[in-house]
Backbone as a chain_set.jsonl record, in Angstrom:
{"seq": "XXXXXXXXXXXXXXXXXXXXXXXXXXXXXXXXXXXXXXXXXXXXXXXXXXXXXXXXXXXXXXXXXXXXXXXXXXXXXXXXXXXXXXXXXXXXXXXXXXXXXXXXXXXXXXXXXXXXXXXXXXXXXXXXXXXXXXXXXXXXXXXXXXXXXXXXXXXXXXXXXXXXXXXXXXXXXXXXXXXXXXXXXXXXXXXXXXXXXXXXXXXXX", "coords": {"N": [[-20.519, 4.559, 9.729], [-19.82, 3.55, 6.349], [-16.889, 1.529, 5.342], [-14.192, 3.552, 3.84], [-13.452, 2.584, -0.144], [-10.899, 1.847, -2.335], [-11.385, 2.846, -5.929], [-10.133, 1.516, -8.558], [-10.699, 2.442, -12.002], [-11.392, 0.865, -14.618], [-10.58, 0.797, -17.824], [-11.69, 0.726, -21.799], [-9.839, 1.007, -23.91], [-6.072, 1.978, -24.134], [-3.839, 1.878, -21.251], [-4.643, 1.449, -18.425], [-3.631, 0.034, -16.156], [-1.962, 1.505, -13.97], [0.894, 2.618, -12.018], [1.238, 0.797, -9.569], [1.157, 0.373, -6.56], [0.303, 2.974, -5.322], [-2.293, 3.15, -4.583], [-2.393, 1.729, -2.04], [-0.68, 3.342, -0.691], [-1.793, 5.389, -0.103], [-4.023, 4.62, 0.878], [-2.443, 4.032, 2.959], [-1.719, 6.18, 3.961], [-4.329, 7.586, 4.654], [-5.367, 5.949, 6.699], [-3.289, 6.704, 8.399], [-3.409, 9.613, 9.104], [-5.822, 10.168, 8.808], [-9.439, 9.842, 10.846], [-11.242, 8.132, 9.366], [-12.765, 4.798, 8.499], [-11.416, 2.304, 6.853], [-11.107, -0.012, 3.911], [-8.624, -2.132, 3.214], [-8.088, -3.288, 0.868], [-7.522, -2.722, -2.617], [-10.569, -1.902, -4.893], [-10.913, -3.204, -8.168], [-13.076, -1.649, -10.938], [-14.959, -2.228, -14.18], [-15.45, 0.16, -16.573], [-17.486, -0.194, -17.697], [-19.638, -1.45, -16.478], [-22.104, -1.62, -13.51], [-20.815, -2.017, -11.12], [-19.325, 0.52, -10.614], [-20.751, 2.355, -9.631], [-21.665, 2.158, -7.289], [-19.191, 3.222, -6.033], [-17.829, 5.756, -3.812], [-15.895, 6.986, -4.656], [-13.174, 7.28, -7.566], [-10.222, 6.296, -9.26], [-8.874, 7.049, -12.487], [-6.365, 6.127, -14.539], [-3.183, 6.915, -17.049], [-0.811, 5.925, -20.086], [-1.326, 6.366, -22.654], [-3.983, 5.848, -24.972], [-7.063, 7.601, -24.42], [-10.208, 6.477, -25.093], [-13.52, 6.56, -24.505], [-16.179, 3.701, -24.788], [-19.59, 3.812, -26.175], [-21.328, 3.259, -23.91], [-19.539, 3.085, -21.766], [-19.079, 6.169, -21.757], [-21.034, 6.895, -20.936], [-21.695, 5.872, -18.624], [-19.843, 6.817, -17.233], [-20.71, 9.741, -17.16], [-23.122, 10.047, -16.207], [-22.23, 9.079, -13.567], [-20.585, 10.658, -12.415], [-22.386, 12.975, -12.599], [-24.431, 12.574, -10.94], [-22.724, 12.474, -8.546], [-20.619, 11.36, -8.01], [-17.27, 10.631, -7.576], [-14.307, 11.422, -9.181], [-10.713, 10.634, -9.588], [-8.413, 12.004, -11.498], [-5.222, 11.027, -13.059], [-2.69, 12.046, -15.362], [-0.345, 9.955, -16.578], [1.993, 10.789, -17.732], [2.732, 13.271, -17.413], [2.621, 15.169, -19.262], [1.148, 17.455, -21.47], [0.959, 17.425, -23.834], [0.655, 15.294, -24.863], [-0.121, 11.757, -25.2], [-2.276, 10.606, -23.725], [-3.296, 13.111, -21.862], [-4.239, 14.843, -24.303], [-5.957, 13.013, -25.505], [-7.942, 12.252, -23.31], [-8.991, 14.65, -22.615], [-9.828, 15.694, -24.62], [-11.975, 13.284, -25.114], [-13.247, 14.165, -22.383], [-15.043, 16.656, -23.381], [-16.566, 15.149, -25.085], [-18.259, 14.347, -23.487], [-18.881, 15.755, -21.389], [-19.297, 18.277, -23.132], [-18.042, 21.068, -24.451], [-15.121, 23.181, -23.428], [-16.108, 22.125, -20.426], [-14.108, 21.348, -18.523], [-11.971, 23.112, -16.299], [-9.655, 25.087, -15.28], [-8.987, 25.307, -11.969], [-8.651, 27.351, -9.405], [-6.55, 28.067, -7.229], [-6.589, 28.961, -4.764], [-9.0, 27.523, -3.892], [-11.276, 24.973, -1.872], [-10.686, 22.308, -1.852], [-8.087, 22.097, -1.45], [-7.25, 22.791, 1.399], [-8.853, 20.966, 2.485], [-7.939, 19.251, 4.466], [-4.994, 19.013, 4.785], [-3.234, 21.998, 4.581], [-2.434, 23.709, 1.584], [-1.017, 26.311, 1.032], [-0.3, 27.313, -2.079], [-1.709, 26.263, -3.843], [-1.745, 22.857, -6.435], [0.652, 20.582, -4.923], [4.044, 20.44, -6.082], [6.03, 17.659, -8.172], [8.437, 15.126, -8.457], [8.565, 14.649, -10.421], [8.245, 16.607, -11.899], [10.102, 18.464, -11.977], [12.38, 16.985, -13.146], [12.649, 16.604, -15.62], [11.043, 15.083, -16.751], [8.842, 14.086, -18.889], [7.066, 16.848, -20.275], [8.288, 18.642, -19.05], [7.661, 20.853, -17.689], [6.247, 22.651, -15.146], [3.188, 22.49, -14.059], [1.074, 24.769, -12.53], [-1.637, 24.46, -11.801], [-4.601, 22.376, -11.279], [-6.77, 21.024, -13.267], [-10.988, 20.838, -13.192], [-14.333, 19.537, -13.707], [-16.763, 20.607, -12.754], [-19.711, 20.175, -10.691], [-22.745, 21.119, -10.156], [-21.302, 23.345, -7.875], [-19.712, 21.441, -7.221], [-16.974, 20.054, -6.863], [-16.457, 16.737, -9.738], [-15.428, 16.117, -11.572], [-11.553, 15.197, -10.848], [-8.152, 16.325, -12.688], [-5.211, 15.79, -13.131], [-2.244, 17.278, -14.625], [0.11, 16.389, -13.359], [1.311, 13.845, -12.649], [0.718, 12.327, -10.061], [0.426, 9.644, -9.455], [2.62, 8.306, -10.154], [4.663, 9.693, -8.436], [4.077, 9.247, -6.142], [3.974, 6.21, -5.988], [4.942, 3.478, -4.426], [6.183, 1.829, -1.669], [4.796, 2.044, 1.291], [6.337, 1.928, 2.96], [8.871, 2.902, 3.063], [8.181, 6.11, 3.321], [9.555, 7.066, 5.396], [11.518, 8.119, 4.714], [11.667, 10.51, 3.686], [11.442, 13.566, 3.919], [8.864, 15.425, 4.272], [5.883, 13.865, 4.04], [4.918, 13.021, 0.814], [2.237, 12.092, 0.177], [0.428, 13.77, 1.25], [-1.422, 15.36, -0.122], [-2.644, 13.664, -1.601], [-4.606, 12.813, 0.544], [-6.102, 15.323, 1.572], [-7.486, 15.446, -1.603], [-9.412, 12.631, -1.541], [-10.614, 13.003, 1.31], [-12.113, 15.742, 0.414], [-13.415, 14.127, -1.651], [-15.28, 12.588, -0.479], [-16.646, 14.416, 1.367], [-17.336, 17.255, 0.258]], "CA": [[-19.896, 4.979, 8.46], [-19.029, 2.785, 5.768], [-15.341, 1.861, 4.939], [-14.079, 4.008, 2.43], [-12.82, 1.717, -0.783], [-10.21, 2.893, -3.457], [-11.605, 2.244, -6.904], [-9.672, 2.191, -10.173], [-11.0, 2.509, -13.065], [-10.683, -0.313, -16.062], [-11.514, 1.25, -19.714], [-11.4, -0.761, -22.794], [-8.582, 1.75, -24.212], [-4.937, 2.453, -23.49], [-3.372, 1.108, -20.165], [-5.494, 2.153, -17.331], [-3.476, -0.596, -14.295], [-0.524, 2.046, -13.38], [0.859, 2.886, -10.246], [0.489, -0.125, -8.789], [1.227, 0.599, -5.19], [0.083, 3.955, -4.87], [-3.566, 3.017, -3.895], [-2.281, 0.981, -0.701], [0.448, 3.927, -0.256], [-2.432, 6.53, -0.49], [-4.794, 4.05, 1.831], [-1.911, 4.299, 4.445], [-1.828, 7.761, 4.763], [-5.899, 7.84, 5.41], [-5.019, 5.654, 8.326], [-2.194, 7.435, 9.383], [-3.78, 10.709, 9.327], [-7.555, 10.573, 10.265], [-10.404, 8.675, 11.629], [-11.74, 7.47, 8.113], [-12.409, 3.794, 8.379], [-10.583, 1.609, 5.422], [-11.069, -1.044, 3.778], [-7.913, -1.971, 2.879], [-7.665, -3.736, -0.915], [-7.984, -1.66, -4.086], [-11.324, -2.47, -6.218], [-10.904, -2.654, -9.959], [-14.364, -1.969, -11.655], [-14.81, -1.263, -15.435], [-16.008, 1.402, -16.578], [-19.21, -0.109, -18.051], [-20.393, -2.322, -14.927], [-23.003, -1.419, -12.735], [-20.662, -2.172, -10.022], [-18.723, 2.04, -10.773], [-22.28, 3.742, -8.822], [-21.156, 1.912, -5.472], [-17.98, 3.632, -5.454], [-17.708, 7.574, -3.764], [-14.008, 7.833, -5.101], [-12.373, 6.569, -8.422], [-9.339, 6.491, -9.963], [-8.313, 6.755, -13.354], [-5.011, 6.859, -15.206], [-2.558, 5.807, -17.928], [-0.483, 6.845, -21.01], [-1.791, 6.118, -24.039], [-4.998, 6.96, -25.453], [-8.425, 7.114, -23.167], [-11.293, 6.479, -25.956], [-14.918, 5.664, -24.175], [-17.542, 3.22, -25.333], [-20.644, 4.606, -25.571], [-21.518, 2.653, -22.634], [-18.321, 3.659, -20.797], [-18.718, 7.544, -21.695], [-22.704, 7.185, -20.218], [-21.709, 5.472, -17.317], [-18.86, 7.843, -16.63], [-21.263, 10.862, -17.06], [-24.167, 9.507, -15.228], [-21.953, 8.404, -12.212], [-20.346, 12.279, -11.869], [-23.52, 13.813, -12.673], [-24.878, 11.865, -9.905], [-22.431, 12.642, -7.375], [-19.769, 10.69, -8.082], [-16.099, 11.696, -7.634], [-13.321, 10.718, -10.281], [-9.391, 11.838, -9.967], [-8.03, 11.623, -13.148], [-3.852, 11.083, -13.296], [-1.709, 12.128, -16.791], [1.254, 9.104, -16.286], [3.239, 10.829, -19.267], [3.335, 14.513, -17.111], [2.775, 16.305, -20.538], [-0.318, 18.29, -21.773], [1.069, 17.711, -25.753], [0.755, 13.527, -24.718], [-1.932, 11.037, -26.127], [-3.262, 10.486, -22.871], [-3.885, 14.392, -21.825], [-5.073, 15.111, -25.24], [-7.23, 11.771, -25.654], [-8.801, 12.229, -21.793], [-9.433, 15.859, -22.509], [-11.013, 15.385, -25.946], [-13.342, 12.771, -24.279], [-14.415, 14.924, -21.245], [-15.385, 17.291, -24.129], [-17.755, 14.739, -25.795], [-18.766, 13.262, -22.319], [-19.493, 16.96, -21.141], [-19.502, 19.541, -23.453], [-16.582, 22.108, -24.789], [-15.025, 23.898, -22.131], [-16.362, 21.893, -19.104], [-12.889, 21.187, -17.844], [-11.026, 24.323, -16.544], [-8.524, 25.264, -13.846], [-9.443, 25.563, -10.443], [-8.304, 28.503, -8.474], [-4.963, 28.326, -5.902], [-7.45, 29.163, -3.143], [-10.828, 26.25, -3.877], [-11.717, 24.275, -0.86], [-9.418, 21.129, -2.311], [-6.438, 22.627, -1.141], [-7.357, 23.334, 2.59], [-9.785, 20.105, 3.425], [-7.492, 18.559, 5.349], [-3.798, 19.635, 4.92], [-3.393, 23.193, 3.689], [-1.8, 24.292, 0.527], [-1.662, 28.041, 0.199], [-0.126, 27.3, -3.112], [-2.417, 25.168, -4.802], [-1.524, 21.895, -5.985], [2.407, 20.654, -4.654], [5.077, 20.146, -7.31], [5.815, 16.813, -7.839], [9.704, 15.226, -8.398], [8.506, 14.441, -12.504], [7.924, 17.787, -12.38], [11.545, 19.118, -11.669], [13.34, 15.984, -13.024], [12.696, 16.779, -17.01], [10.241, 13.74, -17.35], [6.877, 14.617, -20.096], [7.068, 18.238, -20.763], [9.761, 19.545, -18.577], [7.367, 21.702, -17.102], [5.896, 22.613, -13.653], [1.783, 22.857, -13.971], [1.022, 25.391, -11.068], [-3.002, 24.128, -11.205], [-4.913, 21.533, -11.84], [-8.58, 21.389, -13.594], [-11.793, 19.549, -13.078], [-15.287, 19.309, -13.723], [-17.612, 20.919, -11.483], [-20.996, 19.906, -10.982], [-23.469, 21.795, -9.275], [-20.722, 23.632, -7.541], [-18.822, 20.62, -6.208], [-15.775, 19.232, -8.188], [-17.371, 15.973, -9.966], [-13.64, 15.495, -12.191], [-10.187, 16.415, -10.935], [-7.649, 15.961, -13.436], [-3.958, 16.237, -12.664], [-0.982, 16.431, -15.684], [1.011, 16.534, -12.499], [1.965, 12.629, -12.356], [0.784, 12.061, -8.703], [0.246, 8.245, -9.181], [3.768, 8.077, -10.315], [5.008, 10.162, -6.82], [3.287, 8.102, -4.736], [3.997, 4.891, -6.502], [6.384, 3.676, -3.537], [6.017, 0.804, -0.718], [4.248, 3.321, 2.172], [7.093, 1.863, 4.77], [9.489, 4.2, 2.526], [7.665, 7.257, 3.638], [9.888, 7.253, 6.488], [12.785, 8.505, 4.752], [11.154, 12.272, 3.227], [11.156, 15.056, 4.546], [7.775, 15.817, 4.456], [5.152, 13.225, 3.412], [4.617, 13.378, -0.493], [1.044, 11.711, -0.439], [-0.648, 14.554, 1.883], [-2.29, 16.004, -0.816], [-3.751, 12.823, -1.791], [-5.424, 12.514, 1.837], [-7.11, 16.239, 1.018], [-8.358, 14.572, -1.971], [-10.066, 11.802, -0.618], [-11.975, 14.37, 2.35], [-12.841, 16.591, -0.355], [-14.433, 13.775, -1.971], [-16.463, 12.286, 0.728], [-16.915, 15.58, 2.177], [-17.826, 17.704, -0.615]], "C": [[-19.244, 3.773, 7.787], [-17.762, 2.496, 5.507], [-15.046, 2.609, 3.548], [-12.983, 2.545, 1.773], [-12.249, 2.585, -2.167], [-10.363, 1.973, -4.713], [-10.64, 2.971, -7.954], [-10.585, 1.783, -11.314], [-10.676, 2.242, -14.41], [-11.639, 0.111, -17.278], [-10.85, 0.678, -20.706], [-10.079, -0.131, -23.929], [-7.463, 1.926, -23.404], [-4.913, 1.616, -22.15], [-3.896, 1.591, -19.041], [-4.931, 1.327, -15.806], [-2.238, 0.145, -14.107], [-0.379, 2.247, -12.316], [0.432, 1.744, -9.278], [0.19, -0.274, -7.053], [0.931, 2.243, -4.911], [-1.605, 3.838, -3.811], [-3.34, 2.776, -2.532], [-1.299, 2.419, -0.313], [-0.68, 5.046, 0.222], [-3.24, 6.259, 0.804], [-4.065, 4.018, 3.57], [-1.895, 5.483, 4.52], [-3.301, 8.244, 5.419], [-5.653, 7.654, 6.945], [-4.301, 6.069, 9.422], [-2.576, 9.178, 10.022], [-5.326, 10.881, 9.7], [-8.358, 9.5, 10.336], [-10.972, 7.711, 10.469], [-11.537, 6.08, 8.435], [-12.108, 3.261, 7.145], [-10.902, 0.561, 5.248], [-9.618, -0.935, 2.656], [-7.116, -2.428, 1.054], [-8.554, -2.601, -1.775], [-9.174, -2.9, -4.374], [-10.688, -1.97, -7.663], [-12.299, -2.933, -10.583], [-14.228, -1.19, -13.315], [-15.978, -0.498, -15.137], [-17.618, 1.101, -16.703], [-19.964, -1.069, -17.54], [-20.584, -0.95, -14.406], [-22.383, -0.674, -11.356], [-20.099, -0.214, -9.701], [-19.767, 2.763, -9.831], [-22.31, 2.94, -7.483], [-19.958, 2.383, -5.427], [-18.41, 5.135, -5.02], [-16.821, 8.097, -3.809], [-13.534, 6.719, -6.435], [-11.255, 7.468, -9.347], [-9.012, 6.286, -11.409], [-6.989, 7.417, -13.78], [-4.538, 6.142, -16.769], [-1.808, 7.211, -18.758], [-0.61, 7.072, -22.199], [-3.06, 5.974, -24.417], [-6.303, 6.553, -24.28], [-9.588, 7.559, -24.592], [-12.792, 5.836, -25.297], [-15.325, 4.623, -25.296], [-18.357, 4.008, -25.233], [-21.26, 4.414, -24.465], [-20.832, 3.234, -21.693], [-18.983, 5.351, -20.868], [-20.692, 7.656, -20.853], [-22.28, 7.059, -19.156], [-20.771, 6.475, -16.344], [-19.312, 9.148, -16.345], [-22.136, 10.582, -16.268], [-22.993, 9.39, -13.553], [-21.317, 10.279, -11.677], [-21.926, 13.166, -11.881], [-24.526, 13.666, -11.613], [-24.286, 11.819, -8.3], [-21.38, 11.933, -7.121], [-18.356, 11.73, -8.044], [-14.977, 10.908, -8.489], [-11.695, 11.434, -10.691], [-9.009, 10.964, -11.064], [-6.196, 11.786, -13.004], [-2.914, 11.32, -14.952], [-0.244, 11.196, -16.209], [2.149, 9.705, -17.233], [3.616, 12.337, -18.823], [3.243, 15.304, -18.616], [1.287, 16.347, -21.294], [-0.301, 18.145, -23.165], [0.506, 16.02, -25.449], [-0.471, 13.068, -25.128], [-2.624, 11.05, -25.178], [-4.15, 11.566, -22.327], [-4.665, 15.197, -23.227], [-6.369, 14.263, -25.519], [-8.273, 12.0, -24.357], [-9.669, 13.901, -22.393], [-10.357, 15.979, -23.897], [-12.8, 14.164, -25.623], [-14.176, 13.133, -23.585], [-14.976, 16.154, -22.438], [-16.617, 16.6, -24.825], [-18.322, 14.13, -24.751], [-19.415, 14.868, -21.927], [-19.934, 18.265, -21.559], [-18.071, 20.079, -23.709], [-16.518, 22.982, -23.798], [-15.273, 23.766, -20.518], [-15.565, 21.675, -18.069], [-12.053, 22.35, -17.682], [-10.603, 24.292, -15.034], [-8.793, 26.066, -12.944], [-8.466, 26.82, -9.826], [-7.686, 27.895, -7.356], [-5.828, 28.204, -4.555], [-8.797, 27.938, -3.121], [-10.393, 25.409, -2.304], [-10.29, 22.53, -0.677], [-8.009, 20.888, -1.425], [-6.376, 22.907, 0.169], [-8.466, 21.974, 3.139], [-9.247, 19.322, 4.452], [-6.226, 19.438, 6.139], [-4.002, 20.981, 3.962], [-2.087, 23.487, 2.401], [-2.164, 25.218, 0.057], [-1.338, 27.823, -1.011], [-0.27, 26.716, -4.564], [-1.62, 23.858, -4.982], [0.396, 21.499, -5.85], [3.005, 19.962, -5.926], [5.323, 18.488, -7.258], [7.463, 16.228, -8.603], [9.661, 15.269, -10.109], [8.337, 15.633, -12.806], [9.282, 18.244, -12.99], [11.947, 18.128, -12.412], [13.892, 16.002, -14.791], [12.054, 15.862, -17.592], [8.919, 14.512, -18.055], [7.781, 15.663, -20.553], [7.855, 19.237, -20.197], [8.825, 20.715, -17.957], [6.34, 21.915, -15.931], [4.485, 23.028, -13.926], [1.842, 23.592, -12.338], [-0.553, 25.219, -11.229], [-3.362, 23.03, -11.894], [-6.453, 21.441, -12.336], [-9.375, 20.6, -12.846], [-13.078, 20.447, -13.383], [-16.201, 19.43, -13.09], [-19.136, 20.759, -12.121], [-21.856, 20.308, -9.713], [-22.626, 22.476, -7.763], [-19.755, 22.903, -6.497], [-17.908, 19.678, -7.176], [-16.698, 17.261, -8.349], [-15.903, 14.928, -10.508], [-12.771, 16.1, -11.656], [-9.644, 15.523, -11.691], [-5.913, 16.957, -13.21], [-3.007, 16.022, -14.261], [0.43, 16.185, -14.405], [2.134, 14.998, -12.299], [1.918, 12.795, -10.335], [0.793, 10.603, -8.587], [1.627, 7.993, -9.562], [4.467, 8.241, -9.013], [4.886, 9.559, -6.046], [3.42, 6.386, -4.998], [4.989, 4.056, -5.737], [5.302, 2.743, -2.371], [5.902, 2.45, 0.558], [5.924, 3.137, 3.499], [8.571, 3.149, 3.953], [9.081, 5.488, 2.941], [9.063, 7.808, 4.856], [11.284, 8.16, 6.538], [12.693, 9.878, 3.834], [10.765, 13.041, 4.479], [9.891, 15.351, 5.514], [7.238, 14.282, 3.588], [4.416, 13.675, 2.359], [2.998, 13.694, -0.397], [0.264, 12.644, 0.093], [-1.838, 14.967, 1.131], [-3.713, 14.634, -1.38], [-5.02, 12.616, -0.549], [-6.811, 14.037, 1.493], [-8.003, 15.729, -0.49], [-9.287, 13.925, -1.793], [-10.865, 12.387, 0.27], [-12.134, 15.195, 1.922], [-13.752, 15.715, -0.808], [-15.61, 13.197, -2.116], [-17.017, 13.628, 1.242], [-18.112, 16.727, 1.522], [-19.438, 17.85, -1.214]], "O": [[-18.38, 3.082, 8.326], [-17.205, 3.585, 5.371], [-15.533, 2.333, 2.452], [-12.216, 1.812, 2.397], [-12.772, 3.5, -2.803], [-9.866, 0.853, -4.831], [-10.388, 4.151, -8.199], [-11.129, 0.679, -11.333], [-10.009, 2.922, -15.191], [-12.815, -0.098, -17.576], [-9.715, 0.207, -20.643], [-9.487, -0.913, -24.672], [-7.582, 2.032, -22.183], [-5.79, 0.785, -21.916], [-3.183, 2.527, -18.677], [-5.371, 1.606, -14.69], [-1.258, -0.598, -14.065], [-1.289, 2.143, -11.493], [-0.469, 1.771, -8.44], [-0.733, -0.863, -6.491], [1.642, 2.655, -3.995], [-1.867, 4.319, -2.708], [-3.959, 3.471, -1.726], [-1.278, 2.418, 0.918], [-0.234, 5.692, 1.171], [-3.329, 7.102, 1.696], [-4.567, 3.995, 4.694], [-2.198, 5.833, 5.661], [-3.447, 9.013, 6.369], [-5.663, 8.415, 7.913], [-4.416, 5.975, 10.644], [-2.146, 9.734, 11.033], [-5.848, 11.53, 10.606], [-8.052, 8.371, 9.953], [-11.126, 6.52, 10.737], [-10.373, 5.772, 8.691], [-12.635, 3.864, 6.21], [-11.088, -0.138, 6.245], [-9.449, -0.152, 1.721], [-6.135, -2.045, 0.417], [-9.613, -1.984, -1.668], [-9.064, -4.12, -4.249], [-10.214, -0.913, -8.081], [-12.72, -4.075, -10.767], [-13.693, -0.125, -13.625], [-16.864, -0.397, -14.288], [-18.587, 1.674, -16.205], [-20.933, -1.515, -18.155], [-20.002, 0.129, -14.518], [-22.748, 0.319, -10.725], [-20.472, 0.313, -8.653], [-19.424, 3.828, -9.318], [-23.146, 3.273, -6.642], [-19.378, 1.833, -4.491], [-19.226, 5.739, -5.716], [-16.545, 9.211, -3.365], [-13.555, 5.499, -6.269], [-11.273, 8.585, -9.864], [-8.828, 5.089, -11.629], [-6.564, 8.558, -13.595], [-5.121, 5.283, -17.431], [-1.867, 8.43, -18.597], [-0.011, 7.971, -22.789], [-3.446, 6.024, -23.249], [-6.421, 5.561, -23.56], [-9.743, 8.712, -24.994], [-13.129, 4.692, -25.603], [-14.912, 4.666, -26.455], [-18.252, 4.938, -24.433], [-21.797, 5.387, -23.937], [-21.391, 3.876, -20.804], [-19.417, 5.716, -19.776], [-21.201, 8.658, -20.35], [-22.351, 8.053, -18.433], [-20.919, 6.785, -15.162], [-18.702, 9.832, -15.524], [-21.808, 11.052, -15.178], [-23.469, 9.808, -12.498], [-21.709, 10.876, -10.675], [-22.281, 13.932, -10.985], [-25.378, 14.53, -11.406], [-24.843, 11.423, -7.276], [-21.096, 11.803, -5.931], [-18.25, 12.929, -8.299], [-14.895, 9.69, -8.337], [-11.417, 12.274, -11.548], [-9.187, 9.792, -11.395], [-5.893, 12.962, -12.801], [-2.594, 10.261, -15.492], [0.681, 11.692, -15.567], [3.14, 9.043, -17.54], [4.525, 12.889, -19.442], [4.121, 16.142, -18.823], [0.55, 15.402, -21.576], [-1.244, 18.57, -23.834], [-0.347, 15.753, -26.295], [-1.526, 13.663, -25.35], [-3.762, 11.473, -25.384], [-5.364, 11.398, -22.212], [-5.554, 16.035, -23.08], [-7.506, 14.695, -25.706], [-9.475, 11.879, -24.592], [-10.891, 14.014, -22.485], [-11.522, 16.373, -23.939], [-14.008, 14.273, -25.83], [-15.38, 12.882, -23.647], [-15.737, 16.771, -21.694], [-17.593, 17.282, -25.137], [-19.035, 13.186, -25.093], [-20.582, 15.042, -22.278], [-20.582, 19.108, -20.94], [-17.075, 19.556, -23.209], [-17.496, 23.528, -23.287], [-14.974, 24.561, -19.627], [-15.95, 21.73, -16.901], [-11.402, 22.736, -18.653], [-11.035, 23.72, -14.033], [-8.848, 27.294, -13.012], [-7.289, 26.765, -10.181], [-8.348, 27.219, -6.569], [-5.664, 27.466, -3.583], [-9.396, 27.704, -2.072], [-9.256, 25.365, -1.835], [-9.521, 22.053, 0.158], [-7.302, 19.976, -0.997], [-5.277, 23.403, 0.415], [-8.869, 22.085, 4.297], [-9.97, 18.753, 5.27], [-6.175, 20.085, 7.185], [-4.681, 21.054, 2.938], [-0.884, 23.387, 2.646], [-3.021, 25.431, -0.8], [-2.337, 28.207, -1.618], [0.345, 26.643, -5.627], [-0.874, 23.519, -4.063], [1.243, 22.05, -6.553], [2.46, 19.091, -6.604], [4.81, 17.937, -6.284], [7.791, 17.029, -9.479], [10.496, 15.781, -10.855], [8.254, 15.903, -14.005], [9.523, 18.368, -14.191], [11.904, 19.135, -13.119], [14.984, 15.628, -15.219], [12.25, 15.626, -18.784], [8.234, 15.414, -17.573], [8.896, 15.523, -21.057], [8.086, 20.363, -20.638], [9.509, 21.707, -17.704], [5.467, 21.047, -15.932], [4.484, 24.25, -14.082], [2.407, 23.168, -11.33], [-1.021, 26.149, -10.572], [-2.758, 22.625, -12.887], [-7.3, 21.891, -11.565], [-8.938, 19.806, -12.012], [-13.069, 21.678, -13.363], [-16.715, 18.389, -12.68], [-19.623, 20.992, -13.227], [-21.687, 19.914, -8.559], [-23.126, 22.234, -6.664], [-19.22, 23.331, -5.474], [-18.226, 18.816, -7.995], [-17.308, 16.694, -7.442], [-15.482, 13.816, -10.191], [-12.765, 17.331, -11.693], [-10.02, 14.353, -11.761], [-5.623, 18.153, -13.163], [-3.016, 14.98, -14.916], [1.564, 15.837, -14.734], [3.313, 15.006, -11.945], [2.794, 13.222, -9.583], [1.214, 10.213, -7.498], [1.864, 6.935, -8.978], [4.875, 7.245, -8.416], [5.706, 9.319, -5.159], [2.984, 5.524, -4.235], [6.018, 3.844, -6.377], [4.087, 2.883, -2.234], [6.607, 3.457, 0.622], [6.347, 3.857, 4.404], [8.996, 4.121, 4.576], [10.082, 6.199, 2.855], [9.343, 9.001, 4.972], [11.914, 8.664, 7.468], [13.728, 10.256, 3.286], [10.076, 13.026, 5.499], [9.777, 15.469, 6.734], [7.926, 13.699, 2.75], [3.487, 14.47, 2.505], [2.44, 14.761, -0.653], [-0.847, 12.629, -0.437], [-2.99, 14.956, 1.564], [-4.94, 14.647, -1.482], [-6.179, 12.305, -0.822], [-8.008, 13.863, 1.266], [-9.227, 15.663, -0.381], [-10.335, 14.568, -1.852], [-12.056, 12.28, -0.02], [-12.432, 16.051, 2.754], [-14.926, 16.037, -0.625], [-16.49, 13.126, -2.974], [-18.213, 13.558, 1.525], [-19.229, 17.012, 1.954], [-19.653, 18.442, -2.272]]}, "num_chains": 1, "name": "protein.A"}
């Protein structure tokens, strides 16, 4: 088995390098929790290189607007349509924001009207690793009054041939997780779990 590698995703709009330590924070919990071999540095590939169809996980985020190329919005459809997997982060926590309106207006001309809709409490997502009867976990930007002051209880995505292709969080998980991993030590519970179900949904899947 190959090492898994955590790609972000560089588009020629808005700020797409956030969260800078979440990737490595995200990459220690793989290790800490299952056999998955790692390779341990983030890739950054744009969107409209070749190199995006060797990844089987990418990240995108940011807060200010997400506008394809036509290049970019091919390559981005081709690479899900193909089997590709792509979590999508809202850094601004709010569904009125440029970035959740701009992302969501794109997957609309990248897929169609309506191709993005909210996954069900119970989907596979939520149980591939660690379980969450309650779909996806709250997150502190939730509670804290940061974006929209309000608590999303699901998150959408993009299913393709009955296997999520986009997830798309307004939740601010790359914010949550944005934290030196040796910190972990002092929560409760470990935030990033959900990211680990992630990740073995989207190898798995």
């Amino acid at each position: 088995m190959k090492p898994f590698f955590f790609t972000r995703i560089q588009y020629t709009s808005g700020n797409w390098d956030t969260d800078q330590r979440m990737p490595s924070n995200l990459l220690h919990s793989l290790v800490e929790y299952t056999t998955i071999p790692i390779d341990e540095k983030e890739k950054v590939v744009q969107l409209n290189s070749n190199e995006i169809f060797k990844s089987p996980f990418c990240y995108l985020s940011g807060h200010k607007l997400v506008e394809f190329s036509t290049q970019e919005r091919e390559h981005f459809r081709r690479y899900v349509q193909n089997g590709g997997f792509v979590f999508v982060d809202d850094c601004n926590h709010d569904i009125d924001g440029l970035f959740a309106k701009s992302f969501e207006q794109e997957m609309e001309r990248t897929f169609g009207p309506k191709a993005l809709q909210k996954i069900p409490n119970s989907h596979p997502i939520y149980s591939s690793f660690f379980k969450f009867e309650e779909g996806p976990p709250t997150t502190s930007f939730e509670l804290n009054g940061w974006g929209d002051d309000l608590v999303h209880d699901y998150l959408k995505a993009i299913t393709i041939n009955g296997r999520i292709g986009v997830l798309y969080s307004n939740k601010d998980y790359g914010c949550e997780w944005d934290y030196d991993f040796r910190n972990k030590r002092f929560l409760a519970v470990d935030n990033t779990r959900f990211g680990v179900n992630i990740v073995v949904y989207a190898l798995n899947a």
